[in-house]
C-alpha positions as CSV (number, residue, x, y, z in Angstrom):
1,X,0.0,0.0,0.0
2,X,1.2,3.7,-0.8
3,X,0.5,4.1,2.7
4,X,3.4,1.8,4.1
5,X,5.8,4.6,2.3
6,X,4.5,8.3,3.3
7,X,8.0,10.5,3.4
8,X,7.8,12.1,6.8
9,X,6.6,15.8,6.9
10,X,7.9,18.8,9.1
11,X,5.3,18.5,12.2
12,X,2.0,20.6,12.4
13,X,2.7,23.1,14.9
14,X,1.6,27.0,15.6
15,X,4.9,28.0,13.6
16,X,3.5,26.5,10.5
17,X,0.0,26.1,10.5
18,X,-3.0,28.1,11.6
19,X,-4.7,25.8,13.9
20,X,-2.7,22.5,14.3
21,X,-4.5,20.5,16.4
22,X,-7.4,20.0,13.2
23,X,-4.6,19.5,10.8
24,X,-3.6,16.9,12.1
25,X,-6.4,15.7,13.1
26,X,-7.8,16.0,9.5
27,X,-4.6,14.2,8.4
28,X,-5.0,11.4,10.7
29,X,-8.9,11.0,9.6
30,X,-7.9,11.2,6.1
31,X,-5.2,8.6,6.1
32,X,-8.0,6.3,7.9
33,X,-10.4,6.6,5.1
34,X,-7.6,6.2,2.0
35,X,-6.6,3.1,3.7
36,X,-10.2,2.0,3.8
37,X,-10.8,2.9,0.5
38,X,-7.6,1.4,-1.2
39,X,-8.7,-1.6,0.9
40,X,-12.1,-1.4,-0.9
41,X,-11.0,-0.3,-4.6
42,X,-9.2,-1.6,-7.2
43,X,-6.2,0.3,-7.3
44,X,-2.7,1.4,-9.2
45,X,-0.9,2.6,-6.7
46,X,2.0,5.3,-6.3
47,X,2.4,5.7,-10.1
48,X,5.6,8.0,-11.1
49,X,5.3,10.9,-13.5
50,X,8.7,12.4,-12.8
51,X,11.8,11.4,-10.5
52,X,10.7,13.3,-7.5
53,X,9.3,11.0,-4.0
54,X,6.0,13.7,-4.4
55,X,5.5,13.1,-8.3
56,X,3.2,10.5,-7.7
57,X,-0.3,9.7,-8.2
58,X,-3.0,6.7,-7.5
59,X,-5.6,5.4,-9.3
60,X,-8.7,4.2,-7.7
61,X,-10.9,1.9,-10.5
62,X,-14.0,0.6,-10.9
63,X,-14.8,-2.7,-9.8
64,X,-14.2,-4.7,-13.0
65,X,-13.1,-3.2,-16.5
66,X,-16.0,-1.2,-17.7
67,X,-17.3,-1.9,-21.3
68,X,-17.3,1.9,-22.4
69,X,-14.4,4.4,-21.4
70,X,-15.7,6.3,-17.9
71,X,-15.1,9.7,-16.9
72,X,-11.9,10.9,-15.0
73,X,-11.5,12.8,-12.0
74,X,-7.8,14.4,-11.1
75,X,-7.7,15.2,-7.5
76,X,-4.8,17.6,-6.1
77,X,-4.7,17.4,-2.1
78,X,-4.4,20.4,0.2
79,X,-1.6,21.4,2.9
80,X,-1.0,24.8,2.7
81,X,1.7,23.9,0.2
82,X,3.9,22.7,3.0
83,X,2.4,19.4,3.6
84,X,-0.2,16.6,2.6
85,X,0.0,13.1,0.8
86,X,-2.1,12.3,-2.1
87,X,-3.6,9.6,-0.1
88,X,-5.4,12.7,1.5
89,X,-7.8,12.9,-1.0
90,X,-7.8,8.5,-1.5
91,X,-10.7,9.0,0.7
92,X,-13.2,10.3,-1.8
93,X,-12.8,7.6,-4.3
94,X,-15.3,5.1,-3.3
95,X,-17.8,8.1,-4.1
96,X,-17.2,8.5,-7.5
97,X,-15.4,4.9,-8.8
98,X,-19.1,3.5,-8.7
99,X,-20.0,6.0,-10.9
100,X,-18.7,4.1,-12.9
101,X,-15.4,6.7,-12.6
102,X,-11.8,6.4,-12.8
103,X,-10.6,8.6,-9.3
104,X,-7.2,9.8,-9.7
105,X,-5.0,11.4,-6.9
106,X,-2.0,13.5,-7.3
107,X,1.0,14.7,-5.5
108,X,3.4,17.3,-6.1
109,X,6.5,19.0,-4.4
110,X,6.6,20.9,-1.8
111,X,7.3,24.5,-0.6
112,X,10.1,25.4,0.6
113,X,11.8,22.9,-0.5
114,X,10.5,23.5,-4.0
115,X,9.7,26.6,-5.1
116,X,6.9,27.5,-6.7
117,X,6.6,27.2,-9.5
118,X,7.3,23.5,-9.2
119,X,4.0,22.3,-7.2
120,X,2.0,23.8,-10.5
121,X,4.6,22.0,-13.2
122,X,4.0,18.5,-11.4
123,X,0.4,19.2,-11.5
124,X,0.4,19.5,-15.0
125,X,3.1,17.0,-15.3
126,X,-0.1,14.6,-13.6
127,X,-2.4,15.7,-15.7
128,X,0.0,14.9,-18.9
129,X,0.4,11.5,-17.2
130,X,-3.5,11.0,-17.2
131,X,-4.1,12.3,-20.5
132,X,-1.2,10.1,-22.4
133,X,-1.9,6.7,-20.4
134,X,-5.6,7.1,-18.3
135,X,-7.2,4.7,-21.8
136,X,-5.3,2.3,-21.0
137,X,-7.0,1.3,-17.7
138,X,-10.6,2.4,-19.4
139,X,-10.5,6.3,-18.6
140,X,-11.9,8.6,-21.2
141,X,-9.6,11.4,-22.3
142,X,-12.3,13.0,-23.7
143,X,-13.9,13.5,-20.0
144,X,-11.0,14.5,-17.9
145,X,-12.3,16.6,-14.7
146,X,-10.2,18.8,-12.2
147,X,-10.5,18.9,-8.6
148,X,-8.8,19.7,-5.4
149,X,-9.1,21.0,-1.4
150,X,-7.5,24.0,-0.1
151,X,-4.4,24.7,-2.4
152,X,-5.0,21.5,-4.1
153,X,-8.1,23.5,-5.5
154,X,-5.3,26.0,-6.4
155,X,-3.7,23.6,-8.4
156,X,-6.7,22.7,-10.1
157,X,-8.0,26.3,-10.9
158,X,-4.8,26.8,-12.4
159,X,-4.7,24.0,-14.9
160,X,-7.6,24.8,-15.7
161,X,-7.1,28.1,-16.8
162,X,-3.4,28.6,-17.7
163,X,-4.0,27.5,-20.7
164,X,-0.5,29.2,-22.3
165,X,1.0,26.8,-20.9
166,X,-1.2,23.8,-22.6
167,X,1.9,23.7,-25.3
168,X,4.6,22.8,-22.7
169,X,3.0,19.8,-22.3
170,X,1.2,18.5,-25.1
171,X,-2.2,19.0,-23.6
172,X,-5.7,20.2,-26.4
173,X,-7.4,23.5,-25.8
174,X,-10.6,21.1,-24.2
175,X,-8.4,18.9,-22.0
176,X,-10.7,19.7,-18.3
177,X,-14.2,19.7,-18.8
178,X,-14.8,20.8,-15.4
179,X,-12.9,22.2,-12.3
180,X,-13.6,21.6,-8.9
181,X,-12.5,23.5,-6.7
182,X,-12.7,23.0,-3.0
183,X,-12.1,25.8,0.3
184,X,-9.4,27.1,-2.3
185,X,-6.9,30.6,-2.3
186,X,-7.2,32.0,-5.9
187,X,-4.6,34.7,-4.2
188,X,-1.6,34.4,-2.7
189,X,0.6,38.1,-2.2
190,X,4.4,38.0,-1.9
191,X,3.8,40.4,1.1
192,X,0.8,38.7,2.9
193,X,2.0,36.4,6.1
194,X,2.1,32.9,5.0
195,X,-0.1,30.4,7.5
196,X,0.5,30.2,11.4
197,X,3.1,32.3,13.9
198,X,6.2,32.3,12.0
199,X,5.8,35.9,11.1
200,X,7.2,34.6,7.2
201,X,5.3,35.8,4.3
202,X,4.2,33.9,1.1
203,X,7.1,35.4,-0.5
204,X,9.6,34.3,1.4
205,X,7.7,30.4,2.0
206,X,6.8,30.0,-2.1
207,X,8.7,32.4,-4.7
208,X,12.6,32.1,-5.4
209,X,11.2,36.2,-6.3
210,X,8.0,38.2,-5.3
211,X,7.1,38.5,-8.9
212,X,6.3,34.9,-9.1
213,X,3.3,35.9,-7.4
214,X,1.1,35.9,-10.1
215,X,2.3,32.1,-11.1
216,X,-0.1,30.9,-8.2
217,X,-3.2,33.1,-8.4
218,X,-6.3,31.7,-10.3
219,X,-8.0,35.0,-10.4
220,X,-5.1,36.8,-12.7
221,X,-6.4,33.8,-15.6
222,X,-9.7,34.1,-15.7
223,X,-10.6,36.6,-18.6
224,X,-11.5,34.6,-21.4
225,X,-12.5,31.4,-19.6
226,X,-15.2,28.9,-20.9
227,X,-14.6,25.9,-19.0
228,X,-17.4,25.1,-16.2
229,X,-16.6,25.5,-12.1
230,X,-17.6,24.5,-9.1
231,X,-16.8,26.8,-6.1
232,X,-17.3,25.5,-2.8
233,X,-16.1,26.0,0.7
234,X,-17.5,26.0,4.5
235,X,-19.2,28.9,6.1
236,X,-16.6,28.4,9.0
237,X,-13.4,28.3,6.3
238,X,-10.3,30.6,6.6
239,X,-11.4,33.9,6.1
240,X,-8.6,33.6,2.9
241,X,-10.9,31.7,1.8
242,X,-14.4,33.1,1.7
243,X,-13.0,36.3,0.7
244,X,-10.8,34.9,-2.7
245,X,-13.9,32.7,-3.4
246,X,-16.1,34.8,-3.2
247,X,-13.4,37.5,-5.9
248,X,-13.4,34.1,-8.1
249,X,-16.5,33.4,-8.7
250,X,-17.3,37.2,-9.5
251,X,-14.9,36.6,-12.1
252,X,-15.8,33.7,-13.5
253,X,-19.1,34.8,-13.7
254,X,-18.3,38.2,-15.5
255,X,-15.9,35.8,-18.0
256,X,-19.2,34.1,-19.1
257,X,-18.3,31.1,-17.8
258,X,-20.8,28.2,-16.2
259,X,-20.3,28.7,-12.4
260,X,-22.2,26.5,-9.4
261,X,-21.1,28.1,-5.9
262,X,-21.6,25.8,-2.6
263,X,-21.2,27.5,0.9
264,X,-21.8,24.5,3.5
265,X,-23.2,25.2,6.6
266,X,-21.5,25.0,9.8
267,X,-18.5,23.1,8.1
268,X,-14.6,24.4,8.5
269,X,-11.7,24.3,6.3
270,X,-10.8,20.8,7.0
271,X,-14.6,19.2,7.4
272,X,-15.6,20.5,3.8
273,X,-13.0,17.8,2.6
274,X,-13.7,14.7,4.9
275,X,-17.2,15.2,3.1
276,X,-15.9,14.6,0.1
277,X,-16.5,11.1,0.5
278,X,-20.1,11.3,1.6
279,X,-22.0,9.7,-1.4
280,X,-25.5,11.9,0.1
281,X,-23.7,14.7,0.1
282,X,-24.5,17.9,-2.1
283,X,-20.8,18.8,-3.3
284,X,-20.4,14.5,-4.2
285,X,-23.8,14.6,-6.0
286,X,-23.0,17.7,-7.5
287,X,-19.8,16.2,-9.4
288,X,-20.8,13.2,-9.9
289,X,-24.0,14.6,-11.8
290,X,-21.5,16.9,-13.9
291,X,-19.3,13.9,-14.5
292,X,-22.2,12.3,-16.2
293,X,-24.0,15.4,-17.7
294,X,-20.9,17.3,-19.8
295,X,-19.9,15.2,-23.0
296,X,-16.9,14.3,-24.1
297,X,-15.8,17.1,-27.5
């Protein structure tokens, strides 16, 4: 199991985190639910797409080899770009691989260790993967979705919509249908304090130079957009949060764009994505409805 191999993280404490008694909590609950779920699922695990221990990703399948090519969803896990696993997100797969679905989640490198760019080239780098080689275990390339929590659903925003960079690496105009995007920043200032007591800011955490700002913001791409999103977060998220969702989807909106905007009651940063996996639940029926409803070009 990917789990018997997790690279150990810098620990969750007030110098780098918010809150960190729910992170790691969240953590702990998430690791629970992707080993019940790989447990449960047919599975590919910890597949490489570059030489790094983070450029990784898992497949979650349907139960037996579907007769038609299914829909694809590409998750990108949260962490504040610090920390997280892709079995984070291994969680939700049972939700969507009955679908039938093919549940794919990502990793990518971390800050500081990696400066950004780099998290947002090994999420394209996943998406690449997933577009050359998801037919091959029944995936439809015609129907690959985006999705991610917290800057996961930074990652996924940005794939979506940089789509100068589609060249780099191969990838058609139409490659997402959809993005997903999940108690997301679509901003992220050089001069803003980065999360918890350290007193660093963003700058000095993420960019190798200030400028490189703009590299991680959703909201600077959206002009132009046609591609369909789905904005959700919790009505007790980081303030961050609510504020940059609320910018986004004002943008996306004004682009032209299809947008669906969920604020769940009552839930926080962390519970918005331990519902991910709740088949009842609004944001899981909502996907899985557009997973079904938008066609393949």
């Amino acid at each position: 199991m990917s789990l018997d191999d997790l690279k150990p993280q810098s620990p969750r404490t007030a110098s780098n985190t918010r809150v960190p008694g729910p992170a790691r909590q969240y953590g702990e609950r998430a690791l629970a639910g992707a080993r019940e779920a790989q447990a449960m699922c047919r599975t590919v695990l910890d597949v490489a797409f570059g030489a790094d221990y983070y450029q990784k990703l898992d497949l979650y399948l349907p139960d037996t080899m579907p007769d038609a090519t299914v829909p694809v969803l590409l998750f990108y896990h949260g962490g504040a770009w610090q920390h997280g696993y892709k079995e984070w997100s291994g969680l939700m797969a049972p939700a969507f691989v009955d679908l039938p679905a093919i549940f794919v989640a990502a990793s990518y490198r971390k800050v500081p260790e990696a400066k950004f760019p780099a998290p947002l080239e090994d999420a394209f780098l996943a998406l690449q993967w997933v577009r050359r080689n998801i037919g091959a275990h029944g995936g439809d390339i015609g129907r690959i979705f985006a999705g991610g929590w917290s800057v996961g659903g930074t990652l996924a925003s940005l794939v979506t919509l940089r789509k100068e960079l589609y060249g780099e690496y191969e990838l058609p105009e139409d490659v997402v249908k959809a993005c997903f995007s999940a108690s997301a920043g679509y901003r992220y200032r050089a001069n803003l304090k980065a999360p918890g007591d350290s007193g660093i800011t963003y700058g000095e955490l993420m960019y190798e130079d200030p400028k490189d700002e703009v590299l991680a913001e959703p909201i600077s791409y959206v002009a132009g957009n046609k591609t369909p999103f789905y904005v959700s977060h919790g009505t007790d998220d980081f303030e961050h949060v609510i504020r940059s969702s609320g910018d986004m989807v004002a943008a996306l909106k004004a682009a032209g764009c299809r947008v669906a905007y969920d604020v769940f009651e009552g839930m926080d940063h962390y519970q918005v994505n331990l519902a991910h996996g709740d088949t009842s639940g609004k944001w899981v029926q909502t996907v899985r409805g557009w997973m079904t409803e938008l066609p393949a070009a």
